[in-house]
N, C-alpha and C positions, 0 to 999 in steps of 0.2 A: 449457498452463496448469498442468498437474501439477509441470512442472520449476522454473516462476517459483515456487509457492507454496512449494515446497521450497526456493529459494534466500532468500526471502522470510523464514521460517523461519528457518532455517541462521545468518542473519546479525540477524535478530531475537535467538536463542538468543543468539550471541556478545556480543551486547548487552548480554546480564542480562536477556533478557524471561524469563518464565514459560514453560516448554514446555507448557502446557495452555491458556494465555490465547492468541486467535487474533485478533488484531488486524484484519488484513482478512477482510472475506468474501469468499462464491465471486464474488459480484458486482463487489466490487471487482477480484479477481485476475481474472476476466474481462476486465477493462477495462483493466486494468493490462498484459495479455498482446495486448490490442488494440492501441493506443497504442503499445508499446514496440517492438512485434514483439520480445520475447526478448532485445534490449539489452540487456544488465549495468549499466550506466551509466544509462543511461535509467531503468531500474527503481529504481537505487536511490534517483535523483535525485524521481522521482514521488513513492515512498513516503515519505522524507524530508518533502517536502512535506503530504503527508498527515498524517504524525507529527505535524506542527506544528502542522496545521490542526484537529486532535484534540485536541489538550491547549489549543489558542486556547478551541474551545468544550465544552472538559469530553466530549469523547465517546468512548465505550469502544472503539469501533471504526470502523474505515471501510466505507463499504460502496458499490455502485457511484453512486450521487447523487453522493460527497462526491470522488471518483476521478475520471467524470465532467466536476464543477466544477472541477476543477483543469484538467482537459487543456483546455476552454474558455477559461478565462481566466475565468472569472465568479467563481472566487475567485483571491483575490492573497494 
C-alpha cells in the first residue's frame, strides 16, 4: 500500500498537484491496492476515474466509498 501511495503521489506531483494536498485517503489507497493488486496501469486507470468523479461532484478527496463505487460499477 505504501509503494501505490507513493507512486499515486509521484505522478500526482508531476501533474501540478500540490505536494501537501492528498487527494486520496488511506481508505481509498487501500482499495485501490486491493483491486489493482500493484498494477501500474490498473492504478492509474482507477485513479483517473476517480479524478473525474471528484471534480463531477465538487469533492476534495476520494476516499474508500467513492473507490469502492467505482470498482462496482455503481458509479459510471
Amino acid at each position: 500500500e505504501e509503494e501505490i501511495k507513493k507512486m499515486i503521489s509521484f505522478r500526482l506531483i508531476r501533474a501540478g498537484s500540490d505536494q501537501e494536498v492528498s487527494l486520496f485517503d488511506d481508505g481509498a489507497i487501500k482499495e485501490i491496492h486491493h483491486y489493482t493488486r500493484g498494477y501500474p496501469r490498473r492504478i492509474a486507470m482507477l485513479c483517473h476515474d476517480a479524478l473525474k468523479e471528484m471534480v463531477m461532484w465538487d469533492k476534495q478527496s476520494a476516499d474508500a466509498e467513492t473507490i469502492h463505487g467505482l470498482i462496482s460499477g455503481q458509479i459510471a
